[in-house]
C-alpha positions in Angstrom: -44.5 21.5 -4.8 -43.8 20.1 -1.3 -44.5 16.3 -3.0 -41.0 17.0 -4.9 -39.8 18.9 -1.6 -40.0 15.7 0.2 -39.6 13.4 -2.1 -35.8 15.0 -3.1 -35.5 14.9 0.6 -35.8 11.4 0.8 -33.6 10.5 -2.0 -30.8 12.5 -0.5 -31.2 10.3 2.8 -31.1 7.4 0.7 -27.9 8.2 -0.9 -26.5 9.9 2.5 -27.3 5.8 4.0 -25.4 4.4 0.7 -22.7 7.0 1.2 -22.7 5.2 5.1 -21.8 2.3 3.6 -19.3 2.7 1.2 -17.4 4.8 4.0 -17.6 1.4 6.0 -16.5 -0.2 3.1 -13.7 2.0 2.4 -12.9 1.4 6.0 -12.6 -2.1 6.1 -10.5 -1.9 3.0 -8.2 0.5 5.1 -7.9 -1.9 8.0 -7.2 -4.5 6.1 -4.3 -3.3 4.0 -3.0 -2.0 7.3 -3.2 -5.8 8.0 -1.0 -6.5 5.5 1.3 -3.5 5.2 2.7 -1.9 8.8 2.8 1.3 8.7 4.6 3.7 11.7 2.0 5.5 13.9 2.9 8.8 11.9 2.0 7.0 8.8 -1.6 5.6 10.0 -2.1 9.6 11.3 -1.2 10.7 7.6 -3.6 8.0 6.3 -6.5 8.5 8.5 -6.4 12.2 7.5 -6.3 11.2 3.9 -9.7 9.0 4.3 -11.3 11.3 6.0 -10.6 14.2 3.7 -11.3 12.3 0.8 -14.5 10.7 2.4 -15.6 14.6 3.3 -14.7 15.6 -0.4 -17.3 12.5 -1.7 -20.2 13.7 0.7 -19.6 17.1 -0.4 -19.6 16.7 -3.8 -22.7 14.1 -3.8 -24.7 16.6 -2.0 -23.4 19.5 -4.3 -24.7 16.8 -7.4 -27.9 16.0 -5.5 -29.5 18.4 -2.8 -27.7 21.6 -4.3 -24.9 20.7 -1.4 -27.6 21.6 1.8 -26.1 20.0 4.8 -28.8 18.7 7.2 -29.5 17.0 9.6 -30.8 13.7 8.1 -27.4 14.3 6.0 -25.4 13.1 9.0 -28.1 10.6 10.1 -28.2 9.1 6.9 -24.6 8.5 7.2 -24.6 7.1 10.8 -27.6 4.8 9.5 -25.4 3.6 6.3 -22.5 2.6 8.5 -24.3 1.1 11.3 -26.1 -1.1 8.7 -22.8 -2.0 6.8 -21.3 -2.4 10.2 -24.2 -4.9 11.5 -24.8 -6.8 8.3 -22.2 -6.9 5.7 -18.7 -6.0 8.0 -17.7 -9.7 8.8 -18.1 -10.9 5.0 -16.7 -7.8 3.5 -13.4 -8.1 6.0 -13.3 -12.2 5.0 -13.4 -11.6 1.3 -11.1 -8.6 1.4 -8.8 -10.5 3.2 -8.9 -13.2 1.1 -8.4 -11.1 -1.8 -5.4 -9.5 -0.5 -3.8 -13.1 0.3 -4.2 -13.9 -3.5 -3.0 -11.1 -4.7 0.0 -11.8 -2.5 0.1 -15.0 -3.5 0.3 -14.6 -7.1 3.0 -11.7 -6.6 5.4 -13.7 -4.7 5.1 -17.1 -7.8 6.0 -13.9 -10.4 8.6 -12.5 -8.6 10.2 -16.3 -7.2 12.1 -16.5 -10.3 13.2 -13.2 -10.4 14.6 -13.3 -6.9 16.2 -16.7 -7.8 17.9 -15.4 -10.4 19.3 -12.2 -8.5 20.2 -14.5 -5.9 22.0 -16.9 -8.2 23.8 -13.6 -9.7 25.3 -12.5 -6.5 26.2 -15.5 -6.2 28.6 -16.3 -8.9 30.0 -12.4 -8.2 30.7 -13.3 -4.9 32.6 -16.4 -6.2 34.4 -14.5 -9.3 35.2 -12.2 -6.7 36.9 -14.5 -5.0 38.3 -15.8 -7.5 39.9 -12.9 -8.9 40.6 -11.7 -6.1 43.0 -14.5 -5.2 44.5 -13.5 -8.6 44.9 -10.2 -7.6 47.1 -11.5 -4.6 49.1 -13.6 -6.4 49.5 -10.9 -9.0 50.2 -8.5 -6.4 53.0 -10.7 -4.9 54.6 -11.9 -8.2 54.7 -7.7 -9.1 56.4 -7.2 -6.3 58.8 -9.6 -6.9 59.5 -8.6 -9.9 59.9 -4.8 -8.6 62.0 -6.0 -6.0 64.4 -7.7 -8.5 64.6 -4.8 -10.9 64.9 -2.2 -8.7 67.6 -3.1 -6.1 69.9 -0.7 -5.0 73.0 -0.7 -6.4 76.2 -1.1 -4.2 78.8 1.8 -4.7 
């Protein structure tokens, strides 16, 4: 009995050190959309509070799957071990490819949307010039109407 005690023991720590190390992951992936996306300081409060909460949710509810949700203290050492190692040996490569990642992926959205923006821009465009247009119309209309007021509607002399 205290073979299985142990041995569950040590697979919790196991997954508390892979739980480590997707939290570093998941922060790296934070950082580096905040890289790319600038966010107000209220807005990186909001989203901090977010990954923690949901990070706190996904400990919880692996240690409710695995360990009947006991909290101990290899729990949080298993944790500090599983970011410490992702922080030592994986961070720089992880940060470099998810970079990289994100530049494609903003790559390929500005080629779709060139042609959409050229298009929008080349509709303003010619409604900026038909604008014009008419609107010089609409002076020259304006002035002929008045003339044409003006002649029909003269006072008459008594």
């Amino acid at each position: 009995m205290q073979d299985t005690f142990v041995t569950q023991q040590l697979i919790t720590l196991a997954v508390t050190v892979g739980l480590g190390m997707v939290m570093g992951i998941g922060f790296d992936v934070l950082s580096v959309l905040r890289q790319f996306i600038r966010l107000s300081r209220t807005a990186q409060f909001v989203v901090d509070i977010l990954f923690c909460f949901i990070m706190t949710v996904v400990v919880f509810s692996t240690l409710i799957v695995n360990n009947w949700g006991e909290v101990r203290a290899y729990v949080f050492l298993g944790l500090g071990i599983g970011g410490l190692v992702y922080y030592l040996l994986f961070h720089t490569i992880c940060r470099k490819v998810m970079v990289r990642i994100v530049e494609i992926i903003v790559a390929v959205v500005r080629f779709i949307a060139k042609p959409f923006l050229w298009s929008v821009r080349l509709f303003t465009r010619v409604v900026r010039r038909m604008r014009g247009v008419f609107g010089r119309v609409a002076v020259v209309a304006c002035g002929v109407r008045k003339k044409i007021k003006a002649k029909f509607h003269r006072k008459k002399k008594e």
